[in-house]
C-alpha positions in Angstrom: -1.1 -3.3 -22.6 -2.1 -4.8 -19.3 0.7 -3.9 -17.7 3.8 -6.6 -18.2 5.8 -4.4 -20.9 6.6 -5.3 -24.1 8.7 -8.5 -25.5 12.1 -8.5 -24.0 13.5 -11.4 -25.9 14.9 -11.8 -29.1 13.2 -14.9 -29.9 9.8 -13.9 -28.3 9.3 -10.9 -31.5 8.6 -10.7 -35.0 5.8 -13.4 -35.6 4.4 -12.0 -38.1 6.6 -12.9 -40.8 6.7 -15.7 -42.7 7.5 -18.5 -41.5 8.8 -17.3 -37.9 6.8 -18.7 -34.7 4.2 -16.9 -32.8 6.1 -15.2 -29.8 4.5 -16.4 -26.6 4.1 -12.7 -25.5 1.2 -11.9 -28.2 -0.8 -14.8 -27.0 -1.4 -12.7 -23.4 -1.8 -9.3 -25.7 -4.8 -11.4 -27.8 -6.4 -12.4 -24.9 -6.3 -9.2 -23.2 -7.0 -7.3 -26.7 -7.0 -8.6 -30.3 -6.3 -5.1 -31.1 -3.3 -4.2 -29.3 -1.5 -7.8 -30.0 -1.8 -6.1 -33.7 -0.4 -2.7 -32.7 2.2 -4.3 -30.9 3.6 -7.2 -33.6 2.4 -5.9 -37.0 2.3 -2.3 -37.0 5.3 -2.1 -34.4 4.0 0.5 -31.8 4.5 0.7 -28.3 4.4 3.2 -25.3 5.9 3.0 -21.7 3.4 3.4 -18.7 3.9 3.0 -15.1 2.6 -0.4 -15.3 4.9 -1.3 -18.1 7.7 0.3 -16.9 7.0 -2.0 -13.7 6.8 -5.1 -15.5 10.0 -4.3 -17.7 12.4 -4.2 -14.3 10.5 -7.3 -12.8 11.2 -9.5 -15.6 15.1 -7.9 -15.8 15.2 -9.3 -12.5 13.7 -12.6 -13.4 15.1 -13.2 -16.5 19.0 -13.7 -15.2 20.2 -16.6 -17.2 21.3 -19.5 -15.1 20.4 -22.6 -13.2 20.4 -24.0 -9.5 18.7 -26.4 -7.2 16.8 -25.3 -4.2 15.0 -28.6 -1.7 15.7 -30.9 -4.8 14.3 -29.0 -7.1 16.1 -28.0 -10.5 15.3 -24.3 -11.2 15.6 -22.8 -14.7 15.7 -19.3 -15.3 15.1 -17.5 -18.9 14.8 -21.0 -20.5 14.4 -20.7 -24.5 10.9 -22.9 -25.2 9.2 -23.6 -28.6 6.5 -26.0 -30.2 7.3 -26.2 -33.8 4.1 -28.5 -34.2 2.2 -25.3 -33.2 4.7 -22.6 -34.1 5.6 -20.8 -31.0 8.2 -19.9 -29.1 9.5 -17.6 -26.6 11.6 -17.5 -23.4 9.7 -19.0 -19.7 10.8 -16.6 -16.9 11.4 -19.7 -15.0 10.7 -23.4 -15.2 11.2 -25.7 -12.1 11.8 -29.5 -12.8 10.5 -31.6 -9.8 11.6 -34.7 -9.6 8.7 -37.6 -9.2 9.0 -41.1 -7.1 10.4 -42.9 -10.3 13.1 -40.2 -10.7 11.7 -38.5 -13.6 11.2 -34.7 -14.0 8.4 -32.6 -14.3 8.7 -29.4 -15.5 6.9 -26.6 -13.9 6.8 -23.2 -15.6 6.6 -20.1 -13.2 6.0 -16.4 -15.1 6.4 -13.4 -12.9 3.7 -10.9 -13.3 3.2 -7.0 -11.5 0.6 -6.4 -9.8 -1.7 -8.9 -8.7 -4.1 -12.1 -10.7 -6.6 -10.5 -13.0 -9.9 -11.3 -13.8 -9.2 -12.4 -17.4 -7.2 -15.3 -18.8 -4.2 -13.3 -20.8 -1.9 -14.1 -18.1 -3.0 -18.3 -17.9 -3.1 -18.8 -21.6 0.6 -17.8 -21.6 1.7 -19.8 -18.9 -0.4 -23.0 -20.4 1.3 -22.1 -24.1 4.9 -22.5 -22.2 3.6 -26.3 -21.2 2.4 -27.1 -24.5 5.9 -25.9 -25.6 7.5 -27.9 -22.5 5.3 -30.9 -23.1 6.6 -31.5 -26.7 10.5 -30.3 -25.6 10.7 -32.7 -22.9 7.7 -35.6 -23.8 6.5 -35.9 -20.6 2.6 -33.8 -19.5 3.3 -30.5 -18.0 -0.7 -30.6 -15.3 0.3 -27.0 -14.4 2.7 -23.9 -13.4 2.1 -20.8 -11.5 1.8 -17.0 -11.7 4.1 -14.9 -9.4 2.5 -11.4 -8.6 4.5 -8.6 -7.2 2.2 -6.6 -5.6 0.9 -9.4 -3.6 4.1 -11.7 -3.4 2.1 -14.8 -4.0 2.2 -17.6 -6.7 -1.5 -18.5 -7.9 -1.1 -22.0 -9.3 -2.8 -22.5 -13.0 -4.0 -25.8 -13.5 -3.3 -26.5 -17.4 -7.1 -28.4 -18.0 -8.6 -28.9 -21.5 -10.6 -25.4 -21.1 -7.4 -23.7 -20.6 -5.8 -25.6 -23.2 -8.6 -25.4 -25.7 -8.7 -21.9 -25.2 -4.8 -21.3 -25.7 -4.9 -23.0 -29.0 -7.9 -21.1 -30.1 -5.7 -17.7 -29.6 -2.8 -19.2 -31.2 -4.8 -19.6 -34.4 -6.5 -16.5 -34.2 -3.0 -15.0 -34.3 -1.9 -17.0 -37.0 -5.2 -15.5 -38.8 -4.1 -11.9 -37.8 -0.2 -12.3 -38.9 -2.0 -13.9 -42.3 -4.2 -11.1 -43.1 -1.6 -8.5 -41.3 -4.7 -5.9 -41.2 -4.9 -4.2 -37.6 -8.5 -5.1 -36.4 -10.8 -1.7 -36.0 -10.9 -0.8 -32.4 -13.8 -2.2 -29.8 -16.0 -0.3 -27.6 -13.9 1.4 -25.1 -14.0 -0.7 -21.9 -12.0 -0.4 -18.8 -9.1 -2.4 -20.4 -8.9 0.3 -22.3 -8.2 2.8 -19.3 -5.0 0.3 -18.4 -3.5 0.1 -21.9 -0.5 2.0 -22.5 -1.8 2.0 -26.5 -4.6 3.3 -26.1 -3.8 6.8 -26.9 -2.4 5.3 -30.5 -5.5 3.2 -30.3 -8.1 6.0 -30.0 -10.3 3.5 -29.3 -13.4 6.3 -28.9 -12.4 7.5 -32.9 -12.9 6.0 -36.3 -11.2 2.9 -36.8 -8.2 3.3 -39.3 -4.7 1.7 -38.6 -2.8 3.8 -35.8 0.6 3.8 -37.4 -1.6 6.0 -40.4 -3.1 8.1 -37.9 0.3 8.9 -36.2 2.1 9.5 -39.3 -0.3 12.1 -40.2 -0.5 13.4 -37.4 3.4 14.2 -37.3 2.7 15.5 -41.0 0.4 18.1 -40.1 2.9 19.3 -36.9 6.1 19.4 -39.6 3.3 21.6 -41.8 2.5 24.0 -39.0 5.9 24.1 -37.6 7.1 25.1 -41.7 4.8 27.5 -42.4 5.7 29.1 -39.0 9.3 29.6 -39.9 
C-alpha cells in the first residue's frame, strides 16, 4: 500500500461484487499498483505497516462526522459521495462548500493524506473521483480540492483538468475490468513502490506469479504438516 491504510468505511468496500460501486479507495490502490488494488478488494488481504498504521489514526481523526462553518465556509466532514452514472462511491474526508457572488455553493473536497505529496497520481485521481461524484450529487462543476499532508502540514491544491479527469476515468474502468475478470494480475518488476507496500511480502513480487491468497494458504498447510508430524 502506499501508506494511507486500508478502507475504513462501510460503503467504500466490497466492489467487486455484482452490482455494488467501485469504492473510491481502490482507485488510489490502481494507480499506485494494479496488483495490490486486487489483493486488497478481490482476494481480501491486507497487512499493517508503520505507514498504514499512520494513515489509519489520521483519517480516525478526520473522519468525525459532523458539520460547521469556519469564515463563511460550510465544512463537511466524512460526507457519503457516489456517482451511480459511473458506479462509485465512498466517503470524502472532508468537503468545503464556498459560497460564490451569486450565493451558490461550490463544493471543495479536502482528503487528508500522511506523509507528504508523492510523485505519482494515486492520491489526485481519488480526490478528482470525489468531484465527479460531487459534480453529479450537487449539479454544479467541482474545478478542484486539495490534498492535506501530515508530515508537512500543507494542503497541495489539485486542479481537476481533463488530463486528470481523463485519467481517473481510465482507472475506473480498468477496475471495472479487474472486478469482471476477478483474476489477481501476476506481479510487476519489483520497483521501489514495492519497498513501501505493506503487501508486498504476500505479493512476492521477486517470485512466480500465482494468486497470493494460494501461496499463503499453502504456506500455512505445510507449517500445520510440520508442526503434526512433530507431535
Amino acid at each position: 500500500m502506499s501508506g494511507d491504510g486500508p478502507p475504513l468505511h462501510d460503503d467504500d468496500r466490497d466492489g467487486d461484487r455484482d452490482g455494488d460501486p467501485i469504492p473510491l479507495s481502490a482507485l488510489q490502490h490502481a494507480v499506485y499498483c494494479l496488483r495490490q488494488a486486487a489483493l486488497i478488494h478481490l482476494e481480501r488481504l491486507w497487512e499493517e505497516n508503520r505507514f498504514t498504521a499512520e494513515g489509519h489514526v489520521l483519517h480516525i481523526s478526520a473522519d468525525k462526522m459532523g458539520e460547521r462553518k469556519a469564515r463563511g465556509v460550510r465544512r463537511v466532514m466524512a460526507l457519503p459521495l457516489s456517482a451511480r452514472s459511473l458506479g462509485i462511491a465512498g466517503t470524502a474526508d472532508l468537503v468545503e462548500f464556498h459560497k460564490g457572488g451569486d450565493e451558490t455553493q461550490t463544493a471543495y473536497p479536502v482528503e487528508y493524506k500522511r506523509g507528504k505529496a508523492k510523485l505519482h497520481r494515486a492520491d489526485e485521481v481519488q480526490l478528482c473521483a470525489q468531484a465527479l461524484c460531487l459534480e453529479e450529487m450537487t449539479g454544479r462543476p467541482v474545478p478542484e480540492g486539495a490534498l492535506y499532508y501530515a508530515e508537512t502540514k500543507r494542503r497541495v491544491v489539485v486542479s481537476f483538468d481533463e488530463a486528470l479527469r481523463v485519467l481517473t476515468r481510465d482507472t475506473i474502468a480498468d477496475l471495472r475490468r479487474l472486478f469482471a475478470s476477478r483474476e489477481t494480475p501476476p506481479p510487476v518488476s519489483h520497483t521501489d513502490r514495492c519497498r513501501a507496500c505493506s503487501l508486498v511480502d504476500l505479493c512476492r513480487p521477486k517470485a512466480v506469479a500465482r494468486p497470493a491468497r494460494q501461496w499463503r494458504d499453502q504456506m500455512l498447510n505445510t507449517l500445520l504438516s510440520d508442526d503434526g508430524a512433530g507431535a
